[in-house]
Backbone bond lengths (Angstrom), bond angles and torsions (degrees), N, CA, C in turn:
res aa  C-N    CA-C-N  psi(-1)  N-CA   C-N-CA  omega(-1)  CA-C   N-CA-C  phi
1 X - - - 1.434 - - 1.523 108.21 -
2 X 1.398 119.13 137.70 0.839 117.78 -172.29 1.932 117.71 -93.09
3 X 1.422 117.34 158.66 1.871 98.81 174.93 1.642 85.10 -117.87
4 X 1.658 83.94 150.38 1.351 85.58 177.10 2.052 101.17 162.90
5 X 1.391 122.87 -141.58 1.747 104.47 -175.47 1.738 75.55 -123.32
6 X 1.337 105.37 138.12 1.591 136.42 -175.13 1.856 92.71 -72.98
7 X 1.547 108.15 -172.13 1.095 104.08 -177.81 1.741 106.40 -71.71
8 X 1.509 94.41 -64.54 1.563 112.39 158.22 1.157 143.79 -3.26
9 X 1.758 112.25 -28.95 1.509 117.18 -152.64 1.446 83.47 -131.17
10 X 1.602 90.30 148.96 1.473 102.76 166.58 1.165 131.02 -56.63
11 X 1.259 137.13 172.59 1.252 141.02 -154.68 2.053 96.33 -120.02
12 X 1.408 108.18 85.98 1.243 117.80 -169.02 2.121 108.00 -50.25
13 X 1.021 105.60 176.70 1.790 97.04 -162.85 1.636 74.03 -113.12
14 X 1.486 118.54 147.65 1.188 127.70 171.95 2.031 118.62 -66.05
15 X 1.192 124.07 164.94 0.956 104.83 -162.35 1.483 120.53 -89.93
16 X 1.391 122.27 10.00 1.565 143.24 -171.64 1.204 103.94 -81.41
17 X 1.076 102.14 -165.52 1.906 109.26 -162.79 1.581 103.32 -67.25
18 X 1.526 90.27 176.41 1.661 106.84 168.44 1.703 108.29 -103.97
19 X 0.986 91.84 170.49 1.637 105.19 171.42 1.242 111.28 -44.38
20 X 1.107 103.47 -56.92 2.114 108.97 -176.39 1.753 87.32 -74.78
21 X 1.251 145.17 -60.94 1.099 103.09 -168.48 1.269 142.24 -81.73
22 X 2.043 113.87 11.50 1.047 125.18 169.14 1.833 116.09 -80.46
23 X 1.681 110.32 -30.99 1.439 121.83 135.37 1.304 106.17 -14.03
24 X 1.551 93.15 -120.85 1.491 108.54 176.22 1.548 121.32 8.07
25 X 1.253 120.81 -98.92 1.689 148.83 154.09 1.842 85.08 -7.13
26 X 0.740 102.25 -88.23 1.670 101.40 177.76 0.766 141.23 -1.33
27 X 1.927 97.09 -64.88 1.633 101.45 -172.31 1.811 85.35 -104.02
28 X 0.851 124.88 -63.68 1.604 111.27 -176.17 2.386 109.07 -20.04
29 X 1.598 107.64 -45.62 1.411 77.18 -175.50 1.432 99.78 -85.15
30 X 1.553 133.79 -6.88 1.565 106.51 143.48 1.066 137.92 22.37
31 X 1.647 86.82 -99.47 1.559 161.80 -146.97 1.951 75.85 -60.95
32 X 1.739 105.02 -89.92 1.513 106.73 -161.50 1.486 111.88 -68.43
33 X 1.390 124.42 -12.70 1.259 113.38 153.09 1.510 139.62 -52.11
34 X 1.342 109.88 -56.96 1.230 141.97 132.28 2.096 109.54 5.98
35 X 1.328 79.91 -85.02 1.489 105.95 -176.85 1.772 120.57 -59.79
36 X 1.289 114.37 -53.47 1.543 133.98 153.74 1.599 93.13 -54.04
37 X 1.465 146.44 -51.71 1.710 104.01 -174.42 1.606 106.30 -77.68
38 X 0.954 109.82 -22.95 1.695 105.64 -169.85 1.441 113.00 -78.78
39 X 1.669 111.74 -12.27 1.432 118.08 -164.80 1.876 85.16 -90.16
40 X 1.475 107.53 -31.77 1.859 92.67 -169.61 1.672 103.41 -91.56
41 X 1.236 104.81 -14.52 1.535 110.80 165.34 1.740 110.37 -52.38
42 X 1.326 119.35 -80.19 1.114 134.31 177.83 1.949 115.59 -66.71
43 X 1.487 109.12 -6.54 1.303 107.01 157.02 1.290 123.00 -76.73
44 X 1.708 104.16 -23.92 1.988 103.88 -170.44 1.439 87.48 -87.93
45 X 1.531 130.43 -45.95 1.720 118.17 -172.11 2.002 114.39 -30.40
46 X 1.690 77.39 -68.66 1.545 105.33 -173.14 1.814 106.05 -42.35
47 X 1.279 114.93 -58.86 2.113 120.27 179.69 1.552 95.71 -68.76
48 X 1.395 135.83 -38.79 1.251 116.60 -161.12 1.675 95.18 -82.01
49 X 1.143 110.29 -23.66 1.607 106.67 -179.33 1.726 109.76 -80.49
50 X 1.030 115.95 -44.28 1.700 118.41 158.07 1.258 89.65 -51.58
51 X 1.409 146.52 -76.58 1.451 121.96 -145.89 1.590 110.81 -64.30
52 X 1.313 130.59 -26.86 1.209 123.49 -160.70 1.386 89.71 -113.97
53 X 1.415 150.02 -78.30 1.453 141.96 -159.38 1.408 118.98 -93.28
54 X 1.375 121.39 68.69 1.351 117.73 -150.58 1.632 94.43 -157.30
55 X 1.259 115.61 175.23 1.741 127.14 165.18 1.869 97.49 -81.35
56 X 1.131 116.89 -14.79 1.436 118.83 175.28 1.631 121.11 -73.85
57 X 1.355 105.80 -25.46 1.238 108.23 -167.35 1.317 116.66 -69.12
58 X 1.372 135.03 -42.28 1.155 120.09 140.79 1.394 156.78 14.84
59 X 1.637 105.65 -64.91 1.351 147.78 155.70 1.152 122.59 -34.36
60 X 1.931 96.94 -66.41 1.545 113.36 -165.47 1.619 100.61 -89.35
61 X 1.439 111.56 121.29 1.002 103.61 147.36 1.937 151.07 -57.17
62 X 1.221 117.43 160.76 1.446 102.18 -170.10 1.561 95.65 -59.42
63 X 1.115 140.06 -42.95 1.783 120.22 -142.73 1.853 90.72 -117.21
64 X 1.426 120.08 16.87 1.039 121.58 126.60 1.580 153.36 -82.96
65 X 1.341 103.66 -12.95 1.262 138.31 175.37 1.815 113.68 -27.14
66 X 1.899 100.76 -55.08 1.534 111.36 167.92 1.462 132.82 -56.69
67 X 1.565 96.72 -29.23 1.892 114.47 -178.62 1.635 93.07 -71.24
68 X 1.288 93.58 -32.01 2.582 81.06 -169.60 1.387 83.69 -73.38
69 X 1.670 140.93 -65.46 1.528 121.55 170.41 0.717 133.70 7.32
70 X 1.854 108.89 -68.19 1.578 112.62 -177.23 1.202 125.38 -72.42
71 X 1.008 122.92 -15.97 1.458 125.06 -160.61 1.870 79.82 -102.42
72 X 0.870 119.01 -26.69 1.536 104.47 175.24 1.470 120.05 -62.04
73 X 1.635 110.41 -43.84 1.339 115.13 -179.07 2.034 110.29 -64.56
74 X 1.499 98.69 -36.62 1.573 102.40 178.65 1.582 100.82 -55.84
75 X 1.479 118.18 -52.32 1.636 103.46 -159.88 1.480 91.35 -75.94
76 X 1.133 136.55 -63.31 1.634 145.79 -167.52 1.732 99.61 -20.86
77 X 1.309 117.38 -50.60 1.684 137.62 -124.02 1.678 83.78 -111.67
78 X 1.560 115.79 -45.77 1.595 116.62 173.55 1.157 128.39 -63.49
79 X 1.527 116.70 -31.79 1.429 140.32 -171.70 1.734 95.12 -89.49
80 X 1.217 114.30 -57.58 1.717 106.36 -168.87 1.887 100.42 -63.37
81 X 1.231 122.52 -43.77 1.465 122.10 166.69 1.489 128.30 -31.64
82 X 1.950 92.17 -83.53 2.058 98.86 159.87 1.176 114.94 -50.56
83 X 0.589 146.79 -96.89 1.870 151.06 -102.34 1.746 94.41 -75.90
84 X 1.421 118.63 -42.44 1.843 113.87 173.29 1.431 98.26 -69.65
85 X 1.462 126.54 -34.74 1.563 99.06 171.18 1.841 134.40 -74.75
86 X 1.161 68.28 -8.87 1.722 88.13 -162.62 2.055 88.40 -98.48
87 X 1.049 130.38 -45.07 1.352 124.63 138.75 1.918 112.06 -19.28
88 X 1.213 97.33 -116.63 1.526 102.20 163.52 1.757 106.62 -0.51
89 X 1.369 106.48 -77.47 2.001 81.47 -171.46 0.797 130.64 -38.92
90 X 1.654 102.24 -55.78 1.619 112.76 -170.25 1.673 116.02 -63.60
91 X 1.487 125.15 -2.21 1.400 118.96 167.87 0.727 117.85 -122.12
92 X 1.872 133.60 0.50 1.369 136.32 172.04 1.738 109.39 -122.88
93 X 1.190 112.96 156.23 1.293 110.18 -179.06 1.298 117.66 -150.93
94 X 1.720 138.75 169.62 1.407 122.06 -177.21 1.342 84.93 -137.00
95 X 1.719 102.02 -178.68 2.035 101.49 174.05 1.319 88.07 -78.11
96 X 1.609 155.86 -20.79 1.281 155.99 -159.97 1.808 103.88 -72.94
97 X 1.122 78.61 -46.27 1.805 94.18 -156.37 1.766 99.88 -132.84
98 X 1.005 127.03 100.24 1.517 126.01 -155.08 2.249 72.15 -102.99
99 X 1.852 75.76 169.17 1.664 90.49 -164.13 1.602 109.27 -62.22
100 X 1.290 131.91 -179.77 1.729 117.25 170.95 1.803 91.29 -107.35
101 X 1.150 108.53 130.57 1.372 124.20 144.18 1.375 128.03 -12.90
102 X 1.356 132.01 153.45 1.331 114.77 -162.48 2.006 95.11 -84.96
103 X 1.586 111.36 -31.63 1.619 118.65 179.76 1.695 105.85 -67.94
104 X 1.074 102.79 -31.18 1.520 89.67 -178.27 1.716 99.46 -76.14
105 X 0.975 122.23 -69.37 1.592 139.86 167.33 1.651 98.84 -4.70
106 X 1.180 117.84 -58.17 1.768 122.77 -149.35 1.638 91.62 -94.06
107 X 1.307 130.53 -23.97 1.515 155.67 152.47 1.543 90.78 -38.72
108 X 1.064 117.34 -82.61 1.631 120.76 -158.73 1.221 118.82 -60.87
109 X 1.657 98.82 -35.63 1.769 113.35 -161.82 2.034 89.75 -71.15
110 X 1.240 101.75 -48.23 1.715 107.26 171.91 1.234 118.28 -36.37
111 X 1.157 120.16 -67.76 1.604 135.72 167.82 1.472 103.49 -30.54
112 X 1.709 110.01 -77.52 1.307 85.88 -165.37 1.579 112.84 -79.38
113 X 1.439 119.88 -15.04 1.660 81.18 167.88 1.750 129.53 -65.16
114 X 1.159 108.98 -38.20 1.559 116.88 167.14 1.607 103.89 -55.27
115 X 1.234 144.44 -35.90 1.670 112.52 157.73 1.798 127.09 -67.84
116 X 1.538 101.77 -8.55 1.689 103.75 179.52 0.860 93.12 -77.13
117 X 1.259 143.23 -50.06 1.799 153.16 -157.31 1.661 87.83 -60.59
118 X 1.183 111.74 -54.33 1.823 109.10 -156.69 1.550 88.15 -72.65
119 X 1.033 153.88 -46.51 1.548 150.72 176.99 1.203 109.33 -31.22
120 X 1.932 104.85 -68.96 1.891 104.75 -176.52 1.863 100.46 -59.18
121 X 1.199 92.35 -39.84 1.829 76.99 177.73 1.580 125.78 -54.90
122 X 1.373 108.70 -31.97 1.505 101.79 -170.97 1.214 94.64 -61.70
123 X 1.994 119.48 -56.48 1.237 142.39 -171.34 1.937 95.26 -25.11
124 X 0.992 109.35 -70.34 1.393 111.73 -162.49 1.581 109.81 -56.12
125 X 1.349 113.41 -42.95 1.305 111.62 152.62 1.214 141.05 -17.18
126 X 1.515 91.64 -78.94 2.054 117.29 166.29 1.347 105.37 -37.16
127 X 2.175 110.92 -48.95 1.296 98.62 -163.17 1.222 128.99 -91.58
128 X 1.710 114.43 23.69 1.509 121.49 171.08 1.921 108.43 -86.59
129 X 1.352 107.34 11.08 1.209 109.66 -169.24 1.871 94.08 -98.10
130 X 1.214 115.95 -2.52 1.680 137.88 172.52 1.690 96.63 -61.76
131 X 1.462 121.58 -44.48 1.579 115.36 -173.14 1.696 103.72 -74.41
132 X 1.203 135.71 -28.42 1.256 124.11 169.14 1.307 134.92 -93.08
133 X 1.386 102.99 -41.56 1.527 114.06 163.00 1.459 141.77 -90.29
134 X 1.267 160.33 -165.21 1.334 158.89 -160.13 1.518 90.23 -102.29
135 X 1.597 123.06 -158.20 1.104 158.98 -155.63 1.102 88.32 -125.97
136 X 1.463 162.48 -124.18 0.913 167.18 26.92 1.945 86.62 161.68
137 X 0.935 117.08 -92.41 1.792 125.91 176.68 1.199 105.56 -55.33
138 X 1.169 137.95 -7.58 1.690 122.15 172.68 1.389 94.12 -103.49
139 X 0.998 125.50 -52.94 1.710 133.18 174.06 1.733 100.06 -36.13
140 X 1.389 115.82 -73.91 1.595 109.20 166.99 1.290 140.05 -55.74
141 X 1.310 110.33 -12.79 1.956 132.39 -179.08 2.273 93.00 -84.10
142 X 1.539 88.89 -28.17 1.512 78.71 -154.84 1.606 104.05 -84.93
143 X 1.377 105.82 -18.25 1.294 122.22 174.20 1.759 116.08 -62.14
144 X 1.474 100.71 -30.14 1.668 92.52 -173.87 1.482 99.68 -84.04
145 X 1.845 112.52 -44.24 1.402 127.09 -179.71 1.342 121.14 -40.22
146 X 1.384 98.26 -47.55 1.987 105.43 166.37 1.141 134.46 -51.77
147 X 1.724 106.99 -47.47 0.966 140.24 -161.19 1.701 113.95 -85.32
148 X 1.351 116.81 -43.83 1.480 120.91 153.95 1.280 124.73 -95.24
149 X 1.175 117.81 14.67 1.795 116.42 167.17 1.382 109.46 -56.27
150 X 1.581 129.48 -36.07 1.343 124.41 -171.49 2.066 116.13 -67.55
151 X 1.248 85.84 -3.67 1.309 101.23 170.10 1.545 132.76 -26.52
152 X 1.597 97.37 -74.22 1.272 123.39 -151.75 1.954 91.25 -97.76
153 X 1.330 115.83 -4.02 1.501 128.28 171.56 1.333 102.58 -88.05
154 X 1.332 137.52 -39.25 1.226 143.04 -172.35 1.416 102.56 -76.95
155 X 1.414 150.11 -0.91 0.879 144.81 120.72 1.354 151.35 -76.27
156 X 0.991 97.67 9.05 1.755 117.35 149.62 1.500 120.71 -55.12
157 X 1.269 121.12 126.98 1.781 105.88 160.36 1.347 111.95 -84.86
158 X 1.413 121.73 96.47 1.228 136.38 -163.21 1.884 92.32 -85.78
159 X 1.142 140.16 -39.72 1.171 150.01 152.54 1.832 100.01 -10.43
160 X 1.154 111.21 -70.78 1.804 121.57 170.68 1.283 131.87 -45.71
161 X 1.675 112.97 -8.51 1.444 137.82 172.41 1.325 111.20 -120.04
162 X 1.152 103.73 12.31 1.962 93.50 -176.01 0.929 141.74 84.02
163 X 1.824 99.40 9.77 1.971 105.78 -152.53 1.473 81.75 -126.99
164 X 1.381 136.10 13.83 1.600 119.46 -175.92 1.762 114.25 -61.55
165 X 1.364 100.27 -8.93 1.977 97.93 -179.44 1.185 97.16 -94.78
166 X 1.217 161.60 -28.00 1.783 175.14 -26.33 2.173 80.03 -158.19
167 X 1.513 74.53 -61.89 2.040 76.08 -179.46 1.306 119.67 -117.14
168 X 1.497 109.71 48.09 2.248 143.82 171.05 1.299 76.14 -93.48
169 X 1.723 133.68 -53.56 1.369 109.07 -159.57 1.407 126.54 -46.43
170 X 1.249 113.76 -17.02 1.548 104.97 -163.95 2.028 90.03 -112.03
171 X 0.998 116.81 -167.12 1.972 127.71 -156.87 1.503 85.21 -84.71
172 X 1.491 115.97 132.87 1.530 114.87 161.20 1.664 90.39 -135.03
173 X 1.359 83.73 160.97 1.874 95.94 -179.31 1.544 114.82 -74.27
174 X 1.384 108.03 -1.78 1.516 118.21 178.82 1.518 122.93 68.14
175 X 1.273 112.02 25.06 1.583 133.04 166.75 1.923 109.58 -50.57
176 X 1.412 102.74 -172.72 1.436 119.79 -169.41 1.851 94.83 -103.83
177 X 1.843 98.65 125.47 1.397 116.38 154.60 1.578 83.52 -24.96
178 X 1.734 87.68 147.73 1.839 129.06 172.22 1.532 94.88 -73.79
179 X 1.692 127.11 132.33 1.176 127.39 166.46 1.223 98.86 99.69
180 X 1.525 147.76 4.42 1.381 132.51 -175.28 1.596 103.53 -146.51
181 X 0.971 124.28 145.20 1.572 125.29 -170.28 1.276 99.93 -151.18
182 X 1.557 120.96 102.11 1.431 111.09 177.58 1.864 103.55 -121.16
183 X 1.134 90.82 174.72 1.963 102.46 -152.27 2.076 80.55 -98.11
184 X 1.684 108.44 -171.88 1.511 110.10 -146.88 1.454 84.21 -93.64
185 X 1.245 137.50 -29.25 1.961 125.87 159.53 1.548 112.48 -25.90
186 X 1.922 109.05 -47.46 1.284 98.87 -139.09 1.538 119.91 101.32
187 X 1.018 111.22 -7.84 1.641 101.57 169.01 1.223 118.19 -116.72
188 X 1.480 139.21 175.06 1.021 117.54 -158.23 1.809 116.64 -111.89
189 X 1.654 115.19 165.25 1.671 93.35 -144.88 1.757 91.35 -77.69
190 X 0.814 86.49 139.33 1.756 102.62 165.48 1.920 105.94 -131.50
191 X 1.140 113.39 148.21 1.329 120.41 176.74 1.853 106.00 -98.18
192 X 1.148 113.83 152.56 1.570 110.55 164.95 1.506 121.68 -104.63
């Protein structure tokens, strides 16, 4: 015998969103799409304008010029991303995920601007590699440099500062902190 809806029975509505909240969902990732291109848009203006009309300019060499870019699009592109999600918590909430506080909130929003900051910094970094090399290989050196700087941050126990939700903002399957494995009590597995 099979389980399942008989001829008889209605045809139950699955348990996923509604119309308005497939709406919703919609235009909200829009919304942070939206925001993330305009944030790396107006991140390369803002570094390419530090690189060229600035007390920085100096610094950057000409055929480094693209590496301060990048690191513009990383902070621009990080900042337009967080801050509508990190928005979003703090005014919406579930019994799963209750809203963040306005101290935790101004906590996070800190964080990630202080990692955009460390981006244009690496960027400027990468782009002293402009006095030895071409345009072309520092421009691509600066791309990996940017791009894996978050590296050596991802090993932090940021959890120990308060910032372990920093990246809760976005959907997790709701598993066990890294380093701890506990059995369906809650305690942890030990054998006898």
């Amino acid at each position: 015998m099979s389980v399942g809806s008989g001829a008889g029975e209605p045809r139950g509505q699955s348990p996923g969103r509604s119309v308005a909240g497939n709406v919703a969902f919609g235009a909200g990732l829009l919304l942070v799409l939206a925001t993330m291109t305009l944030g790396a848009f107006a991140g390369v203006a803002l570094t390419i304008g530090l690189a060229d009309d600035s007390f920085l300019s100096p610094a950057v060499p000409d055929d480094g010029r693209n590496a301060v870019g990048i690191g513009g699009i990383g902070m621009g592109g990080l900042l337009g991303l967080m801050l509508p999600l990190l928005l979003l918590a703090a005014v919406r909430g579930t019994e799963e995920k209750p809203r963040l506080g306005p101290g935790e909130a101004l906590l996070k929003a800190l964080a990630i601007v202080a990692f955009s900051v460390y981006l244009v910094v690496v960027s400027l970094l990468a782009a002293q590699l402009g006095w030895i090399l071409p345009k072309g290989p520092t421009t691509l050196v600066s791309f990996f440099v940017v791009g894996f700087s978050w590296m050596p941050l991802a090993l932090v126990p940021w959890e120990r500062f308060g910032l372990g939700g920093v990246g809760g903002l976005l959907p997790s399957s709701g598993g066990v902190s890294r380093g701890t494995s506990l059995d369906k009590d809650g305690g942890s597995d030990k054998s006898d």
